[in-house]
C-alpha positions in Angstrom: 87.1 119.0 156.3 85.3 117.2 153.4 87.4 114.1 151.5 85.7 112.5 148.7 86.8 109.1 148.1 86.7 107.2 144.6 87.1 103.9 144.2 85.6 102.8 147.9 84.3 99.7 146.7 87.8 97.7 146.2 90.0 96.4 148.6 92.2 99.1 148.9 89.6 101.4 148.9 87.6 99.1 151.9 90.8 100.0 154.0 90.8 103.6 153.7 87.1 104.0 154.4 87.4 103.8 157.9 89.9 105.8 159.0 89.3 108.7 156.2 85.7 109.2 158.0 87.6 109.6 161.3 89.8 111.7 159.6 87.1 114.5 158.2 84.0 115.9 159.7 82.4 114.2 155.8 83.6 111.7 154.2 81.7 111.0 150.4 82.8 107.4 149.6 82.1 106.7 146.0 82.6 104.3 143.3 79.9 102.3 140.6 78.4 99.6 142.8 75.0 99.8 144.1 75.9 99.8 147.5 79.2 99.4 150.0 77.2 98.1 152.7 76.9 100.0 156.6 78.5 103.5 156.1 80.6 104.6 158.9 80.0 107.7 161.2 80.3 111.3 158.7 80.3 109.0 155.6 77.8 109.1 153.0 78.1 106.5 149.3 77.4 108.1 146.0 77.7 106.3 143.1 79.4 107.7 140.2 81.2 106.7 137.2 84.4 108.0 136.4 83.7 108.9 132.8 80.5 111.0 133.4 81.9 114.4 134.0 78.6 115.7 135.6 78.7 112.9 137.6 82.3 113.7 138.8 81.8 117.4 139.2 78.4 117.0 141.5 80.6 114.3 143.2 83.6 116.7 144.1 81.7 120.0 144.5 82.3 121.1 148.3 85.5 118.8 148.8 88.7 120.1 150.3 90.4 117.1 149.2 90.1 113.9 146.7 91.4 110.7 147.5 91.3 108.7 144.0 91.4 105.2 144.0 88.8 104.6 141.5 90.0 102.7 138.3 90.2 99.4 136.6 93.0 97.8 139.0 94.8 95.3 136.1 95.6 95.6 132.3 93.0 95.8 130.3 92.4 96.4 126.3 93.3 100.7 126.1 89.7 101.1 125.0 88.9 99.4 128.3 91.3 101.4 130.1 90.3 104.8 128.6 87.0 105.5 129.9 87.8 105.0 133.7 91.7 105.2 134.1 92.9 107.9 131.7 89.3 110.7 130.9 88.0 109.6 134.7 91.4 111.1 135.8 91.0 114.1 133.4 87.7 114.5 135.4 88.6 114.3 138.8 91.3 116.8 138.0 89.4 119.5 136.0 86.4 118.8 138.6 88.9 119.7 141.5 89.8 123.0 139.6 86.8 124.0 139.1 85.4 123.4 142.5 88.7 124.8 144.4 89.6 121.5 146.1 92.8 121.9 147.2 94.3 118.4 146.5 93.9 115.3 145.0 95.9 112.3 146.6 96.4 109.6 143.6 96.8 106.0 143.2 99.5 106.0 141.2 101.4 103.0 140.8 104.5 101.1 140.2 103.8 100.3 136.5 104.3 103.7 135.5 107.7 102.5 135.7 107.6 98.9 135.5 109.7 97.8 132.8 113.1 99.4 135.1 115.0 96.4 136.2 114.8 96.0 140.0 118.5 96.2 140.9 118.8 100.1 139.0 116.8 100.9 142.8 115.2 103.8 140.9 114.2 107.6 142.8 111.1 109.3 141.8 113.4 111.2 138.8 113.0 108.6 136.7 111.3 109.0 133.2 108.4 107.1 132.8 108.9 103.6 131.6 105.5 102.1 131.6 105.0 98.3 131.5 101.4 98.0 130.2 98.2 100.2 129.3 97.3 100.5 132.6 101.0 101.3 133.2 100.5 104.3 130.7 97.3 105.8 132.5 99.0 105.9 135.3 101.8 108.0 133.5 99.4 110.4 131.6 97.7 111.3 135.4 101.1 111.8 136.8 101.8 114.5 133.6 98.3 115.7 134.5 98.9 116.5 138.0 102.0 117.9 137.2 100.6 120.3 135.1 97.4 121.2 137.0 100.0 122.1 139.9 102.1 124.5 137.5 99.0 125.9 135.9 96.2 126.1 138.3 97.6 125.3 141.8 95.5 122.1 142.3 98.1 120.2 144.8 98.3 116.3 144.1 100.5 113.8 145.7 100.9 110.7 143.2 101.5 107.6 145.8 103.4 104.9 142.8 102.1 101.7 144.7 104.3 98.9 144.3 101.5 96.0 145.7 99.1 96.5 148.0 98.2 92.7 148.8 98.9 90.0 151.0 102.4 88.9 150.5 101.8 85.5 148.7 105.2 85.6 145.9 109.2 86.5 146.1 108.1 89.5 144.5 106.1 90.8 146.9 109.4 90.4 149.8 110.2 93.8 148.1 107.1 95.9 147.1 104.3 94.9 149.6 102.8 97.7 150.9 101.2 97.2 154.5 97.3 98.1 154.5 98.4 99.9 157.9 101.3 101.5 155.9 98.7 102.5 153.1 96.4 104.1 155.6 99.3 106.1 157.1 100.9 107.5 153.9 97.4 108.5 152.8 96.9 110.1 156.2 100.5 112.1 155.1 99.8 112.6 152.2 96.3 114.8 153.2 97.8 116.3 156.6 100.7 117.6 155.5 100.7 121.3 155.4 102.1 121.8 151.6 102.7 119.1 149.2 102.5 121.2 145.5 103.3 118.4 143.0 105.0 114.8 144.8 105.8 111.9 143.6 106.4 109.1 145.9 107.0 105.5 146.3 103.6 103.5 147.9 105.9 100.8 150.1 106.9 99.5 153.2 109.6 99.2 155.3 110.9 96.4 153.4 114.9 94.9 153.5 114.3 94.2 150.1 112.2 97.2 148.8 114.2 97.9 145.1 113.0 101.6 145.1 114.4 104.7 146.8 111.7 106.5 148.4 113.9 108.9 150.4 111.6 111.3 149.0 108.5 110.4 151.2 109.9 111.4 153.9 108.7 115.3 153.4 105.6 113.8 154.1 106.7 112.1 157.4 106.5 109.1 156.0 108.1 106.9 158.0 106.5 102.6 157.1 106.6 100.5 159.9 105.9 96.8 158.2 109.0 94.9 156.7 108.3 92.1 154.2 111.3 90.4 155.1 109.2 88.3 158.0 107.2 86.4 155.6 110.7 85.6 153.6 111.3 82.2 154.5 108.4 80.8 154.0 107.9 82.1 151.0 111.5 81.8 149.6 110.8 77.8 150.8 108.0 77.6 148.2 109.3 79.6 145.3 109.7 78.4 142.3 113.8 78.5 140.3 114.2 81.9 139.2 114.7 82.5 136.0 116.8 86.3 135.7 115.6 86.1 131.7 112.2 86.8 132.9 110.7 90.6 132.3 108.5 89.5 135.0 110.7 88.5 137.8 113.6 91.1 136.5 111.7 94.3 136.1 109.9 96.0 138.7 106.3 95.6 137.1 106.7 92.3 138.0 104.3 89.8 136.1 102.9 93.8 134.2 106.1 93.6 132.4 106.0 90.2 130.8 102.2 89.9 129.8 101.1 91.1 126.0 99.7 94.4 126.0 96.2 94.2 126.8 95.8 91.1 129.1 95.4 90.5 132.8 98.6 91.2 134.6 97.4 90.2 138.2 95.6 86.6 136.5 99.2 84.9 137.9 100.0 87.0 141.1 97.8 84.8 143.5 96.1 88.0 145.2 93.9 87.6 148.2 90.9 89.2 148.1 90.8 90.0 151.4 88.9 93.7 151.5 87.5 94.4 154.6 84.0 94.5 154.6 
């Protein structure tokens, strides 16, 4: 089996690395740096930019499967966001057709339906309730998936991450996603036999986790990490709440509070901790 990788260069991407090349007799790791460092047994790096479409389709020619992570992580200006987030997906997807990969297993994320209060504990029916631009690209792959599944059979599992980060805030107690709970719903998401079109929630096995993510568990799913360790510690040190706060109410967290266009991660205290 042959995965191509985008985004391989960022933290989350650092994680999958590994156990993708272990996974596939070739692994192609890409993303716009010059260089990821030592390459791990089967894994090769090509750099490529989302928004070349040559680029992309040399990239995915061959592939059974895509893992993309590549994108701008945080909300940026939409004419920041288009290029990568929004015509990189159209890419990866149209490149996949063309090529006959099979599937594509997306980044999707939470803020696709961030501004959702957290106590409506929403399913994967919801409509889409974006919280930012980077919110919307995330919706407009999700609809893109959707339809290259009902139109040309390309397969795609859209993994809405919650956070994917060292639990440092209250927030986190209920959408941390475990790197080791990352790595095995990616592994799902490419070993299960058929997928067509999912949705499904990127989180652990937290007491506090304000989604319902019963529908992961076609995929086997099954998180093993629970947030709810790191809760006293953290519930210690936190700040009064304040329930008026789009960013502490809705499940976007600090996404659904910022003005459109600015950094929604500037406050979130994540640890760049990529492995390396």
């Amino acid at each position: 089996m042959k995965l191509v990788l985008t985004g391989a260069a960022g933290r989350l991407g650092s994680y999958l690395r590994e156990p993708l090349a272990k996974l596939a007799d070739t692994l192609v790791s890409s993303d716009i740096v010059e260089d990821i460092g030592t390459l791990y047994p089967g894994e090769t790096y090509v750099r490529a930019d989302l928004a070349d479409a040559d680029a992309i389709h040399a990239l995915v020619e061959g592939a059974d499967m895509v893992v993309h992570f590549g994108a701008i992580g945080d909300e940026r200006p939409f004419e920041t966001i288009l290029g990568p987030n929004i015509i990189g997906c159209y890419n990866i997807w149209e490149a996949a057709y063309r090529h006959g990969v099979r599937r594509v297993v997306y980044a999707s994320s939470i803020h696709a339906v961030g501004m959702y209060p957290k106590n409506e504990r929403i399913g994967i029916d919801v409509p889409h309730r974006p919280d930012t631009f980077y919110g919307l690209a995330k919706c407009f792959a999700e609809d893109l998936a959707r339809l290259y599944w009902e139109k040309r059979q390309v397969e795609a599992v859209c993994m809405r991450i919650l956070s994917c980060a060292k639990v440092t805030n209250a927030r986190a107690l209920g959408s941390w996603l475990s790197y080791d709970d990352l790595v095995l719903l990616v592994t799902r998401a490419i070993d299960t036999p058929v997928t067509g079109f999912s949705i499904v929630y990127g989180v652990s096995n937290n007491d506090r986790a304000p989604v319902d993510n019963t529908a992961a568990h076609f995929l086997g799913f099954q998180p093993k990490d629970n947030a709810e360790v790191f809760a006293a510690e953290i519930l210690a040190a936190a700040p009064p709440a304040d329930p008026t706060d789009a960013g502490q109410f809705c499940q976007g967290g600090p996404f659904a509070s910022v003005p459109l266009g600015e950094s929604g991660t500037a406050t979130m205290g994540i640890v760049d901790d990529r492995k390396r």
